[in-house]
C-alpha positions as CSV (number, residue, x, y, z in Angstrom):
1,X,0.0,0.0,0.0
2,X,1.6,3.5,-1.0
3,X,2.0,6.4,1.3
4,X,-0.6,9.2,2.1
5,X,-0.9,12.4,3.9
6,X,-3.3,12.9,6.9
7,X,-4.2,16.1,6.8
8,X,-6.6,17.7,10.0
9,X,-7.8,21.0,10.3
10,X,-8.8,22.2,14.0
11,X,-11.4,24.5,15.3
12,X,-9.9,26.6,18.4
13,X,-11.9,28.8,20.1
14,X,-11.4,32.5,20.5
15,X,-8.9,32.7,23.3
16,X,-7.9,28.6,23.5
17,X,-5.2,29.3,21.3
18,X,-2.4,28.6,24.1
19,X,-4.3,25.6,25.4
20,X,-4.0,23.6,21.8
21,X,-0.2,24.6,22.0
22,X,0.2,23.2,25.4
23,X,-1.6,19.8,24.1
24,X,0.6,19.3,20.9
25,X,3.8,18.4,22.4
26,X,1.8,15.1,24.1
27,X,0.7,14.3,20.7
28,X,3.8,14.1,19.3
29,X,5.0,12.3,22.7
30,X,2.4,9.4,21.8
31,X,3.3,9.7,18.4
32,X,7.1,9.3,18.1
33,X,7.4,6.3,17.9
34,X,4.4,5.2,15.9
35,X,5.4,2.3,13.1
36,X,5.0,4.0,9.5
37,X,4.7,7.8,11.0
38,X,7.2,9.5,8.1
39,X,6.8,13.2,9.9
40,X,4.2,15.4,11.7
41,X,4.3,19.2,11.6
42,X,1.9,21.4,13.2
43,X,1.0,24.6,10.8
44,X,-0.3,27.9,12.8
45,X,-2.3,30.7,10.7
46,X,-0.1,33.7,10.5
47,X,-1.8,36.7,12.0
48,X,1.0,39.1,10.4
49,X,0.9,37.9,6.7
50,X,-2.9,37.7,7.2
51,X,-3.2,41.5,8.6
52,X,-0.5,42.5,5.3
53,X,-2.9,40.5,3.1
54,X,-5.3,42.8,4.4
55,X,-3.8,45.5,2.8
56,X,-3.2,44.4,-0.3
57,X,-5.9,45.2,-3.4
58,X,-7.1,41.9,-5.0
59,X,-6.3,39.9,-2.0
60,X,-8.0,41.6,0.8
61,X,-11.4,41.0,-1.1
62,X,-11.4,37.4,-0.1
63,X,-9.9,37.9,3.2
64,X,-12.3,40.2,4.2
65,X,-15.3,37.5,2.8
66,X,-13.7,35.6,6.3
67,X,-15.2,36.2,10.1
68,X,-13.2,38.6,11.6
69,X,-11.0,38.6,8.5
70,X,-8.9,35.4,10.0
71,X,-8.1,32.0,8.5
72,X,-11.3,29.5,9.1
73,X,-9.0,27.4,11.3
74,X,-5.8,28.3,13.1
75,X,-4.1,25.1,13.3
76,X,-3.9,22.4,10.5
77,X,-1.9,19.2,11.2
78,X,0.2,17.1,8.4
79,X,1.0,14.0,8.5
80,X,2.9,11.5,6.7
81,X,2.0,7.9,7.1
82,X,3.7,5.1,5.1
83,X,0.7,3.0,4.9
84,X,-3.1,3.3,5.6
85,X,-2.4,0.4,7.9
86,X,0.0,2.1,9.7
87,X,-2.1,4.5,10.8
88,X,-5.0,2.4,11.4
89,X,-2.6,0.2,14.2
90,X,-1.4,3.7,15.7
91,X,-5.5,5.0,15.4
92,X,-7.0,1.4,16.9
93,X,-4.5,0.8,19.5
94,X,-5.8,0.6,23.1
95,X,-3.3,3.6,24.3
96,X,-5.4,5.8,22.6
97,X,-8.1,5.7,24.6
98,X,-8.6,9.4,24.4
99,X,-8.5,11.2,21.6
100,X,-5.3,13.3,20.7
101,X,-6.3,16.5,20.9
102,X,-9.2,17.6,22.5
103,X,-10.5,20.1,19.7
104,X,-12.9,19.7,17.0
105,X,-11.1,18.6,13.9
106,X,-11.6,18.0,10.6
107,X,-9.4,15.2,8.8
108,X,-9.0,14.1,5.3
109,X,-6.5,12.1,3.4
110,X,-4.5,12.4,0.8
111,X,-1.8,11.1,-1.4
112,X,0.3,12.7,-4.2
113,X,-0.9,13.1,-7.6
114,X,1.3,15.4,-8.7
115,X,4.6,17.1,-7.4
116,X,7.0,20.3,-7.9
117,X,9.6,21.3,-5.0
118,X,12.0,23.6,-7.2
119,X,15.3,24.4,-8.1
120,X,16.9,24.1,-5.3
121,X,15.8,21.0,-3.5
C-alpha cells in the first residue's frame, strides 16, 4: 500500500489558542514512535501575513469575505504515514483511549498526484 498524507484542520476557540499549543507536544509524545509515521508538523495561521494581506488590493477582497478577516482554522496538522495500515494500528491501539487532541477537527487524506519542489531542492 503507497504512502498518504493525513491532513486535519482544527477549530480553536477565541482565546484557547495557548491551550492547543500546550496539548501538541503530548501528541507528538504518543506519536514518536508510531510504526509508519514519516513526519508530523503542526502549521499555525499567521496573523501578520494575514493583517498585510489585508492591505493588499485583490487579496484583501477574499480575506475580508472571512469572520473577523482570519483564516477558518488556526491550526492544521500534516501527517505522513507510510501506509493506511500504519495508521490504522497507531488509530486502533488501546493507548489511545482518548483522543489526541481535545478540539474539533476535521481530517481528510491524501496522497500525491502530482509534485513540484524547485530548483533548489
Amino acid at each position: 500500500m503507497q504512502a498518504f498524507t493525513f491532513i486535519n484542520a482544527f477549530e480553536i476557540p477565541e482565546g484557547q489558542e495557548e491551550v492547543f499549543r500546550k496539548e501538541w507536544p503530548e501528541v507528538v509524545e504518543r506519536l514518536r514512535y508510531a510504526e509508519g509515521l514519516l513526519s508530523v508538523r503542526l502549521y499555525e495561521a499567521d496573523s501578520e501575513v494575514e493583517e498585510h494581506l489585508l492591505r493588499v488590493p485583490g487579496i484583501s477582497a477574499r480575506l475580508r469575505e472571512r469572520p473577523d478577516s482570519k483564516a477558518s482554522f488556526r491550526f492544521i496538522v500534516v501527517a505522513e504515514w507510510a501506509s493506511v495500515a500504519h495508521y490504522e494500528a497507531v488509530v486502533r491501539s488501546p493507548s489511545q483511549g482518548k483522543p489526541l487532541l481535545s478540539f474539533p477537527s476535521h481530517p481528510a487524506y491524501y496522497h500525491i498526484v502530482s509534485e513540484y519542489t524547485g530548483p533548489h531542492v
